[in-house]
C-alpha positions as CSV (number, residue, x, y, z in Angstrom):
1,X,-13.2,6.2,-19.4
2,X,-16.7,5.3,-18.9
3,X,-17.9,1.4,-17.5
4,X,-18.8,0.6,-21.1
5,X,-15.1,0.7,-21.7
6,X,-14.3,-2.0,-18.8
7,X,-14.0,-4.9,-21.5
8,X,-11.5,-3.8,-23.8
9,X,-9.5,-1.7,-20.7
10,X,-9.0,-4.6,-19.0
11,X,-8.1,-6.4,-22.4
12,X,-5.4,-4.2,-22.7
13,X,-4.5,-4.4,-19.3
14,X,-4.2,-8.3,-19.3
15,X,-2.2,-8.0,-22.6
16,X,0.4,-5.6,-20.6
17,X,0.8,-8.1,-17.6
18,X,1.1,-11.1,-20.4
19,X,3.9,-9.3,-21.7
20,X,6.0,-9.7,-18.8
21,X,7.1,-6.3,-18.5
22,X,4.0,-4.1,-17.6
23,X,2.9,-4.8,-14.4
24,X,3.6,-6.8,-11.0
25,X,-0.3,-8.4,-11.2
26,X,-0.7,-11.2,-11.8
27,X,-4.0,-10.6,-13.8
28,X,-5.9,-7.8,-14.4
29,X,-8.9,-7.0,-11.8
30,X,-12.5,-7.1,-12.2
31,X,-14.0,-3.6,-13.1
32,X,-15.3,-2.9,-9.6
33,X,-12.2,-3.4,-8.3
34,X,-10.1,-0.9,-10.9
35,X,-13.1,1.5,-11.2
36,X,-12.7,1.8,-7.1
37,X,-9.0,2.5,-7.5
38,X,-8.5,5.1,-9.8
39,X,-9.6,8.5,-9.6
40,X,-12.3,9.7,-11.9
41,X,-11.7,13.1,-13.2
42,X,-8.5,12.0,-14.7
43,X,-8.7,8.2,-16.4
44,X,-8.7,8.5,-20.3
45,X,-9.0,6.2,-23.0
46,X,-8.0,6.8,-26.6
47,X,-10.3,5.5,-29.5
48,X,-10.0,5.2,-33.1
49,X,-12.6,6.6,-35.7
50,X,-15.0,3.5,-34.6
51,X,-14.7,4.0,-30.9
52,X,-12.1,0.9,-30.8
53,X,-10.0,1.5,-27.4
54,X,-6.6,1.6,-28.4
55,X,-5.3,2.5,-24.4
56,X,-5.7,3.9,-21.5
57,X,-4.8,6.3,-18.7
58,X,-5.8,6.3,-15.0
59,X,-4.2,7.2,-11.5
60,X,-4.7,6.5,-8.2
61,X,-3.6,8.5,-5.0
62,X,-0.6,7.8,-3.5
63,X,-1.8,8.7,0.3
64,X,-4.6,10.1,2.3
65,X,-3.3,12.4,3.6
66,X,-2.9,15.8,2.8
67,X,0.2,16.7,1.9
68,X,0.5,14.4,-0.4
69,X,-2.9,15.6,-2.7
70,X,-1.0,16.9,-5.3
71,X,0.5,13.5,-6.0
72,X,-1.2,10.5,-8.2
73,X,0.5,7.0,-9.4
74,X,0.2,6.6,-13.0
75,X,-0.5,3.6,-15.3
76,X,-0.8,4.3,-19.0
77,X,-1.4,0.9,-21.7
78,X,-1.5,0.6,-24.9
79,X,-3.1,-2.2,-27.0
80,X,0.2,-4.4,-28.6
81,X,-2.0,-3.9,-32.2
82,X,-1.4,0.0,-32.3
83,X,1.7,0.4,-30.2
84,X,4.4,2.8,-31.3
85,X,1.3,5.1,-33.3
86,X,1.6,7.8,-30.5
87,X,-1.7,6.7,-28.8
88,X,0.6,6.6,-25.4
89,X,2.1,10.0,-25.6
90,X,-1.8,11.3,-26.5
91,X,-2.9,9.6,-23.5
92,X,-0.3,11.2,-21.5
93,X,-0.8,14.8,-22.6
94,X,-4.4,14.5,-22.1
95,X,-3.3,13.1,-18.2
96,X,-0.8,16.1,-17.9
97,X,-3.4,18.5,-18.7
98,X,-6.2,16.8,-16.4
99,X,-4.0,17.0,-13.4
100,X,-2.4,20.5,-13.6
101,X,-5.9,21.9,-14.1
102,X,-7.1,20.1,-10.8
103,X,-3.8,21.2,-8.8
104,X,-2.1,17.9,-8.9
105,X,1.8,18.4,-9.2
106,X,3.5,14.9,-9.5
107,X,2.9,12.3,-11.4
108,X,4.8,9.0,-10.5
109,X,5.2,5.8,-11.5
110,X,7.1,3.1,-11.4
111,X,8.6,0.8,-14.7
112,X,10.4,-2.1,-15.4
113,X,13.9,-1.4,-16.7
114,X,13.1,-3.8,-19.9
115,X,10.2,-1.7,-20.5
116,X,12.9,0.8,-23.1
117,X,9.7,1.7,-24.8
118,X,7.7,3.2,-21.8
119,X,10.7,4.6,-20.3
120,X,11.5,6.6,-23.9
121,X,7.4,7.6,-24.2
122,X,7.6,9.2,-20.3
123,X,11.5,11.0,-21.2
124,X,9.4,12.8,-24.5
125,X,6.1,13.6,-21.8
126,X,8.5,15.3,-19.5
127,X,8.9,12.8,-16.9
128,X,12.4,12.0,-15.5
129,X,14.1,9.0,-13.7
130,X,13.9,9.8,-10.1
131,X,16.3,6.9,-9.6
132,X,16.1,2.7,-9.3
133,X,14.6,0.6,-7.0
134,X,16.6,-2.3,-7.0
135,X,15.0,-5.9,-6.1
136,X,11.6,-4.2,-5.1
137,X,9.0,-7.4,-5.6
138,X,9.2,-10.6,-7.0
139,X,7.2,-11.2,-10.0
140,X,4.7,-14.1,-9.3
141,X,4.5,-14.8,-13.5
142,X,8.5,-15.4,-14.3
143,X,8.8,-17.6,-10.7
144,X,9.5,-15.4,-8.1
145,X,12.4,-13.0,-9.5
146,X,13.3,-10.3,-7.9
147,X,12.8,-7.0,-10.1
148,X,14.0,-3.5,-10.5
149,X,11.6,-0.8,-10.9
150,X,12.5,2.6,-12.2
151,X,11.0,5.3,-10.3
152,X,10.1,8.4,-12.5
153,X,7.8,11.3,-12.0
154,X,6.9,14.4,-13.3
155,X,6.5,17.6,-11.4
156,X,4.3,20.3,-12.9
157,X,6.1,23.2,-13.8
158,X,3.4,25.7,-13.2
159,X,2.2,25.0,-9.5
């Protein structure tokens, strides 16, 4: 993932919060503000045979501190147009192999329950349920309701 990518990333990011099931924001942020957040050596994109970005893959740390180096929060987004095409689960494997070659041993995230689709994608990328979080924000977009957020992760199983 490169700056010239910003436009259609954050595209695809606004498309997932419009969905209502994607994300908490309430819009997607300006490039400087994403590109600040997530750690470079392991954000992806996936194009199609005219560079078209179909999705994306980024993390951020969890903490500062030490201990916790081996862990990263995930976000992974597809574009609605080629969902379902396995463009997610390539994302994913390229993430995988990113951050078990740099040491990093979980990957976490957290989904909306009505998000079926995500939920199945991380089961098949070897991420499991770690457990719910029940009432965890409101969501500013559907009028304040309180949300659940499932909590999954995946631990590498070679460090």
């Amino acid at each position: 993932m490169r700056a010239g990518d910003a436009k259609a990333v954050l595209a695809i990011f606004q498309a997932g919060i419009d969905s209502g099931n994607a994300s908490f924001e309430p819009a997607a942020p300006q490039w400087e503000a994403f590109d600040a957040a997530k750690l470079s050596d392991h954000r992806f994109v996936a194009v199609d045979d005219t560079d078209t970005v179909l999705g994306w893959v980024a993390v951020s740390p969890v903490s500062a501190r030490a201990v916790y180096a081996g862990v990263v929060e995930h976000s992974v987004y597809v574009d609605p147009a080629t969902q379902g095409l396995g463009v997610g689960r390539a994302l994913l494997r390229a993430l995988i192999a990113s951050t078990e070659s740099a040491g990093i041993w979980t990957i976490q995230s957290g989904v909306f329950p009505e998000n079926t689709a995500s939920l199945n994608l991380h089961t098949t990328c070897g991420f499991r349920v770690v457990g719910i979080r029940e009432r965890i924000g409101r969501h500013a977009a559907q009028g304040n309701r309180w949300r659940d957020v499932v909590f999954i992760e995946r631990r590498s199983p070679h460090l």
